[in-house]
C-alpha positions in Angstrom: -43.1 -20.8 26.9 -45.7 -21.8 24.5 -44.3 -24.7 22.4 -43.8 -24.3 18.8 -46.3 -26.0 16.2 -45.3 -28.7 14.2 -46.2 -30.7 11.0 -47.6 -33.1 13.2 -49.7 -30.7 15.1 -51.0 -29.3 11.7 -52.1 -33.0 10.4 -54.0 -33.6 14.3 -56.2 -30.5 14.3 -56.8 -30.6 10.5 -57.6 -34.7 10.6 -54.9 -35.6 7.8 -52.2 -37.6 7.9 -48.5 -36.7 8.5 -47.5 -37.1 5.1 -50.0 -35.2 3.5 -48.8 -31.9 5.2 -45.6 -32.4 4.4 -45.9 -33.0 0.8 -48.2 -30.0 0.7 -45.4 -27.9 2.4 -43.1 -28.8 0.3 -44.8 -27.8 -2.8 -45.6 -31.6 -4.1 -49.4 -31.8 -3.7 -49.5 -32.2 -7.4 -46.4 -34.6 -7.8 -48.4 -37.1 -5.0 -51.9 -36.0 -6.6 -52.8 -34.2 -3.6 -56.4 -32.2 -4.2 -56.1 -28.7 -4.8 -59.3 -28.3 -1.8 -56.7 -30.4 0.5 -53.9 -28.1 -0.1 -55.6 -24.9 0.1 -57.1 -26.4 3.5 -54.0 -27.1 4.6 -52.2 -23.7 3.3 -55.2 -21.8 4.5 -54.5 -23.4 8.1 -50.4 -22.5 7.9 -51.7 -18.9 7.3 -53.9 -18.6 9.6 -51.9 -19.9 12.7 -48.4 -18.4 11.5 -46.7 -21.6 11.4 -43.1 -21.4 10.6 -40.6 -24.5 9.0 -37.9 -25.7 11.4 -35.3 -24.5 9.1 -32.8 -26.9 10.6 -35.1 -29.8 10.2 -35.8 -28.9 6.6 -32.0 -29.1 6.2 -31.3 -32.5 7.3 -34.0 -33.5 4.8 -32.8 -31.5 1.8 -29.0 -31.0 2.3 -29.4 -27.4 2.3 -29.8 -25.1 4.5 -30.1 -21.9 1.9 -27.7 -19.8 4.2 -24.1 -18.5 3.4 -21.3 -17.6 5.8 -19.4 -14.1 4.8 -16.2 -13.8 6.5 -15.0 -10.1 6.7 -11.4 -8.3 7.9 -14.2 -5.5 10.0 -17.4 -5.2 8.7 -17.3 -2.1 9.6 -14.9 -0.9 6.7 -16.9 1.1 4.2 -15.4 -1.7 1.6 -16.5 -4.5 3.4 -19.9 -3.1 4.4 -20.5 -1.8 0.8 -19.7 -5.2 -0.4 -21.9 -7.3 1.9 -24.8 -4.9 0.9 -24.6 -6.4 -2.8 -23.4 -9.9 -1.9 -26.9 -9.9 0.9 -29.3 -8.6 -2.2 -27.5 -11.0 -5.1 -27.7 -13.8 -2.8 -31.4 -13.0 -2.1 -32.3 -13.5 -5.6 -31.7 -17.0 -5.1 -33.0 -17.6 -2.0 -30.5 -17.5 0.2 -29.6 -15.6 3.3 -26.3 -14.2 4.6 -24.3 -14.7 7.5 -21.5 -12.6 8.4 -18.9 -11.9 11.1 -15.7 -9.7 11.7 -12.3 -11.9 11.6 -10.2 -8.9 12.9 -7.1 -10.2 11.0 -7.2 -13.2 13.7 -6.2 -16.3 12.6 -7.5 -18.3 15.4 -11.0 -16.0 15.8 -11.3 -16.9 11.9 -10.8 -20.6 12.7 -13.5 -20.7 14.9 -16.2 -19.0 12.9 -15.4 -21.2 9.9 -15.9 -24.0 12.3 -18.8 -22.9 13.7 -20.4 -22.1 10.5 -19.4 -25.6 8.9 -21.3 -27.1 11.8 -24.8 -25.1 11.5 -24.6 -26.6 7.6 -23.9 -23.5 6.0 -24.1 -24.5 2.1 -20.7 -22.5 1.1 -18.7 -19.6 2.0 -17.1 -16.3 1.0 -13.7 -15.3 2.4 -12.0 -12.3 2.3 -8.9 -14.7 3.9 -6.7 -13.8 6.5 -3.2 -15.0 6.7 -2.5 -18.6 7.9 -6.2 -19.9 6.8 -4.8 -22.1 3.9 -5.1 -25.4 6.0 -8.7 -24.6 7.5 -9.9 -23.8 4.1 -8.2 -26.3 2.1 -10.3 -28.8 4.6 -13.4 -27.2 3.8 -12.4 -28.1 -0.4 -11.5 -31.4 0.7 -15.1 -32.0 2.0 -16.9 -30.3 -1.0 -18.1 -27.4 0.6 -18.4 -24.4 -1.7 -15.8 -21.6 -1.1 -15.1 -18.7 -3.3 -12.5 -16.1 -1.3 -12.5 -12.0 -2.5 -10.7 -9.2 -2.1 -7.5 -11.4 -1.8 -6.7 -14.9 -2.1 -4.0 -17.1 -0.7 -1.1 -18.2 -3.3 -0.7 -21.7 -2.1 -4.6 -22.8 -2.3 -6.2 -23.1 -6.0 -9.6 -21.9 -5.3 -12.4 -19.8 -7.0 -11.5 -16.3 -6.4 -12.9 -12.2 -7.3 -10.1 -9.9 -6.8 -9.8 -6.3 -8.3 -7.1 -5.1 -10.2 -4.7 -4.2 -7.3 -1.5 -3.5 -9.3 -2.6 -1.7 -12.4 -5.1 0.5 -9.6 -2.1 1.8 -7.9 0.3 2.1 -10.7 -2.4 4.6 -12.0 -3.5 6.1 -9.3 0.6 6.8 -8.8 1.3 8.1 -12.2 -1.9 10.2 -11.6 -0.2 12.0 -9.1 2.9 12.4 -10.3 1.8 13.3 -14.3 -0.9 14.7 -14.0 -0.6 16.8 -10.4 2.7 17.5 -10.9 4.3 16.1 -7.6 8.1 15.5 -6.8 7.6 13.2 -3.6 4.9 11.1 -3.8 4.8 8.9 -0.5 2.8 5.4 0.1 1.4 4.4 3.3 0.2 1.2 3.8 0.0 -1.5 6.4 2.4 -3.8 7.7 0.9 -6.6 5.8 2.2 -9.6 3.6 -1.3 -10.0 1.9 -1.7 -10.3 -1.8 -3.9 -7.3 -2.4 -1.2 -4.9 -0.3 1.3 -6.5 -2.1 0.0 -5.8 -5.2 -0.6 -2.1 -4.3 2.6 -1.8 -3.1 4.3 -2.8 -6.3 2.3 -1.0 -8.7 3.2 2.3 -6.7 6.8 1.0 -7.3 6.4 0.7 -11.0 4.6 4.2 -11.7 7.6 5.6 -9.1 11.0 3.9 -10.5 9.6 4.1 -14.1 9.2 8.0 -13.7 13.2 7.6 -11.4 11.5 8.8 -8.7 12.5 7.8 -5.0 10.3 5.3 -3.3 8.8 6.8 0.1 6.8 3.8 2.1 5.4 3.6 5.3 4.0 1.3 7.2 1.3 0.9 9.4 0.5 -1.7 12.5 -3.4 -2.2 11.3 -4.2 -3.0 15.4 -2.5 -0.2 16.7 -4.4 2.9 18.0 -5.8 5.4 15.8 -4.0 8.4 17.5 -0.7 6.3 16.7 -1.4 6.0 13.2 -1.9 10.0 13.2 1.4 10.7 14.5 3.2 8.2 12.3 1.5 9.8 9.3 2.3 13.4 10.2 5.5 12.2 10.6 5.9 10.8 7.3 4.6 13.5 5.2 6.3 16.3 7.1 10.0 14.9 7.5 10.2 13.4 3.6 8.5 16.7 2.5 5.9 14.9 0.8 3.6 16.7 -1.6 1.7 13.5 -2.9 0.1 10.4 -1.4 -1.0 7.1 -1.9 -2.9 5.7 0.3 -3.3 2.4 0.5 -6.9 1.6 2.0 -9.8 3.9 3.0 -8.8 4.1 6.6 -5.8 5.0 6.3 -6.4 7.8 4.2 -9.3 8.9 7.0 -6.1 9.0 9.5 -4.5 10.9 7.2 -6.9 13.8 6.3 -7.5 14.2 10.2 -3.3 14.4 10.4 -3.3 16.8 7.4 -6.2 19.1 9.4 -4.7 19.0 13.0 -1.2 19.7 11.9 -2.2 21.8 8.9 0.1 19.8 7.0 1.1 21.5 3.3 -0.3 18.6 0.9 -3.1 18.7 -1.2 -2.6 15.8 -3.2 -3.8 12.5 -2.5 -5.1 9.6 -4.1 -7.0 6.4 -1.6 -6.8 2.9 -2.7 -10.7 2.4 -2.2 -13.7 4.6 -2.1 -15.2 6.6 0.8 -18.4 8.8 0.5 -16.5 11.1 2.5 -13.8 11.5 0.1 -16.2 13.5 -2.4 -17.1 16.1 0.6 -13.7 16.9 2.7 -10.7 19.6 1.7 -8.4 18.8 0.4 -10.4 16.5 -2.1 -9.2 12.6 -2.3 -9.3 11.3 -5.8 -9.7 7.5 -5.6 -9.2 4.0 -7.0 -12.6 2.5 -6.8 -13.3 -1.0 -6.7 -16.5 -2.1 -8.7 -18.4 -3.7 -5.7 -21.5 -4.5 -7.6 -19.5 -6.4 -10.2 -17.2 -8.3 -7.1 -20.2 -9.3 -5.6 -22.5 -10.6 -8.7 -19.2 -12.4 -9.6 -19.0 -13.9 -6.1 -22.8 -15.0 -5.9 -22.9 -16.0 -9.1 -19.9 -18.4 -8.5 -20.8 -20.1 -5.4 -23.9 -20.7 -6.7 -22.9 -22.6 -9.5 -20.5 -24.6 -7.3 -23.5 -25.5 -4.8 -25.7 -26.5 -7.8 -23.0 -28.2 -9.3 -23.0 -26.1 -12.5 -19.2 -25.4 -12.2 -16.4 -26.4 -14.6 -13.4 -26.1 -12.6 -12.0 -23.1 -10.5 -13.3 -19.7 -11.5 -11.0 -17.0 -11.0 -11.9 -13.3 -11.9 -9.8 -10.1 -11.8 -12.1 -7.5 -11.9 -10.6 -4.3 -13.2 -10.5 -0.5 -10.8 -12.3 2.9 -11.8 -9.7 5.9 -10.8 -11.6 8.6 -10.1 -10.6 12.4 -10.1 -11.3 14.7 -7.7 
């Protein structure tokens, strides 16, 4: 393997010393009164042979490394995929790169990529948090590492946060249904899952329900179980309450349930998805949706950790950043 050139390389075959390069490279020729013909000699040289910073070198010298580690549920999700996008462009703007990884709703798998990101120097984090991460992140606080968590954040942890509007989305997306499309039995089906964001969807579907003296109708889903499970439990559901509304609380779950709807040619029409999907604007029967406002979550997010890495912060930032319903 051909070894990689080096500063030190650069300053032999141009004739210069050490030091020079390196000030040049780092954009101080005209702090040390460097010649501009020495600088271009030397910048001409970097072009012409391709040479590349050791970006871990470079961040032993400066304290940063100008990464950032995303921690995701399943990047997968349309959300969470959506939402990197803008967080990867925002972040750009400032020179920085992402990193991100899948957590799978595993505590320990989540342990280990904060750990491993901590140890390649990543200058801060965003976390959409799984349960039982309080301690892990709490350490990363304790140490001054930037950490701004989204999507959900954990109630025993003060910490910068971007959530959306979880309750007031589902209260309206419920009262949509049952005002506006007229139904009588407007199930919920949600995961089995004691995070803030479900509980907040959960309990704005049971203030648009009681407040109208409607019955609650929940179910809930295992998030790791198969697919073909989920189907059957939602068929269930619908069919034996005689549902003729739904609120769905993520975007996967109201996949499942379109594809239980078609196989079983189930008699319901009228749904509502906690989260956007482009496919939602194409299928039959339509799904109206409560849409996040990723751009805005993500700008916020950036825009937050930034400040905390360049020390421009004032104390925790915490933003609530309200939902669009939209009608189909």
């Amino acid at each position: 393997m051909k070894k990689r050139l080096s500063i030190s390389d650069i300053a032999k075959n141009l004739g210069i010393s050490v030091t020079t390069v390196s000030f040049i490279l780092n954009d101080k020729a005209k702090e040390k009164r460097i010649s501009e013909a020495q600088t271009k000699k030397v910048l001409d040289y970097v072009a012409q042979v391709g040479y590349k910073p050791n970006q871990l070198a470079k961040s032993l010298r400066t304290g940063k490394s100008k990464t950032l580690g995303l921690l995701v549920e399943d990047i997968s999700n349309s959300f969470f995929a959506n939402i990197a996008d803008q967080i990867e462009k925002f972040a750009y703007d400032f020179g920085y790169h992402i990193v991100y990884c899948s957590m799978n709703n595993d505590v320990n798998r989540a342990k280990e990529l904060i750990q491993l990101f901590y140890d390649r120097q990543i200058d801060g984090f965003i976390i959409a948090p799984t349960e039982g991460l309080t301690e892990v992140i709490q350490r990363l606080l304790k140490n001054n590492v930037p950490v701004v968590l989204f999507d959900r954040h954990l109630e025993d942890l003060d910490t910068n946060y971007v959530i959306s509007e979880n309750h007031k989305g589902a209260y309206e997306g419920t009262r949509f249904l049952l005002e506006e499309k007229q139904a009588a039995r407007v199930g919920m089906i949600t995961i089995d899952s004691n995070q803030l964001q479900m509980r907040g969807r959960m309990e704005g579907y049971k203030e648009a329900v009681c407040g109208l003296e409607k019955k609650m109708l929940v179910e809930k889903i295992v998030r790791e179980q198969p697919e073909e499970e989920t189907i059957q439990q939602i068929r269930a559901f619908i069919a034996e309450n005689q549902l003729d509304g739904v609120l769905f609380a993520t975007n996967y779950l109201a996949l499942s349930g379109l594809k239980a709807i078609k196989r079983y040619n189930l008699p319901i029409d009228k749904l509502v998805s906690f989260d956007e999907n482009a496919l939602f604007s194409l299928v039959e029967p339509a799904v109206s949706a409560i849409s996040q406002n990723i751009p805005v979550i993500a700008r916020q997010v950036v825009d937050i950790l930034i400040n905390e890495i360049n020390g421009k912060s004032e104390g925790l930032v915490q933003v609530v950043v309200p939902c669009e319903l939209i009608i189909r």
